[in-house]
N, C-alpha and C positions, 0 to 999 in steps of 0.2 A: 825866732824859734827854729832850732834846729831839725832838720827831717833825716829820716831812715829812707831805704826801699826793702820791702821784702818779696822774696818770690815763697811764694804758698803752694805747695802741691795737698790737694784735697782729694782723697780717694774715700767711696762711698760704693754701696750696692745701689741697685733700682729696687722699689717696693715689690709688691707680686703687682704685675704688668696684667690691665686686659687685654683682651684682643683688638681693640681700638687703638689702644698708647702703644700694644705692640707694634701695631703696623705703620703709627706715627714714624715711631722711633726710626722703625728699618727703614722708611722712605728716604727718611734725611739720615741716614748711616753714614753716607759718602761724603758729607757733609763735616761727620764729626769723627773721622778718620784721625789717627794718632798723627800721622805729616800734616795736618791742617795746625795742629798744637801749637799754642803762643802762652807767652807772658805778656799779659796784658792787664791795665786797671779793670775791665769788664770783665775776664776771661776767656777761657777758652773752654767747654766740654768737648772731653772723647771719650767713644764709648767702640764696644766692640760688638757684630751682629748677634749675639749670643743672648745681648741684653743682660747681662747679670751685675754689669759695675760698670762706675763712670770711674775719670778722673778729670781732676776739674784745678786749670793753672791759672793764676793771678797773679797778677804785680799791688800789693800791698804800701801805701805810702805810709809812713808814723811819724810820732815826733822821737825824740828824745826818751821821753820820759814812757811811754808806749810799753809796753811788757806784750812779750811775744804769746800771751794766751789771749789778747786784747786783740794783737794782728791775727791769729788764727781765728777768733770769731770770727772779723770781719771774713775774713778768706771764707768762711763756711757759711756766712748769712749769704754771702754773693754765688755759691756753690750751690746752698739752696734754690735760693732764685732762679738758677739757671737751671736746675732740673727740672724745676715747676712749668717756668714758660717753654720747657719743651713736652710738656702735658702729661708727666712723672713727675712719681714721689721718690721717697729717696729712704735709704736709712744704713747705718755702721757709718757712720765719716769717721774717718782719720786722715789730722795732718798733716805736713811737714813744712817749716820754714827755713827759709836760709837769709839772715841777714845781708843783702847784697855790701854792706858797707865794712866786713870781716872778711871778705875773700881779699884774697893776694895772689898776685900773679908774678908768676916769677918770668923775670923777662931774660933770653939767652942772649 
């Protein structure tokens, strides 16, 4: 069976924050600094001290047969997760994919 890669960019708002998850957030701010940003099967959240929006990157494996609103789920159930277990809710996600296996490089 053949595999794909995708990279997923998932951008989302934070729900209304209390003063608790605020202060969560802002402790580990530095933490989820936009230069920490990976593609990775787990992810990556970054968020800015404002608190108003994450964005949230992943490496997406599929088959073949995979339809890109099937990799964009996954990309956003694991989006979820990650704003959860940082003790936020989440809400507006929009995706983006890029099938790594369509890009071309043109070499000089």
């Amino acid at each position: 069976m053949a595999t794909k890669t995708y990279q997923v960019i998932v951008r989302g708002k934070f729900a209304p924050l209390d003063d608790e998850q605020r202060a969560t957030l802002l402790a580990m701010a530095d933490e989820h600094d936009v230069f920490r940003a990976k593609f990775t099967e787990e992810g990556t959240v970054t968020y800015e001290r404002s608190l108003l929006a994450f964005t949230f990157r992943c490496v997406v494996p599929a088959t073949e047969e995979d339809e890109e609103a099937v990799v964009i789920d996954r990309a956003e159930a694991l989006a979820a997760a990650a704003v959860r277990g940082l003790g936020a809710n989440y809400r507006d996600l929009k995706s983006v994919s890029t099938d790594l296996d369509n890009i071309k490089i043109r070499r000089r």
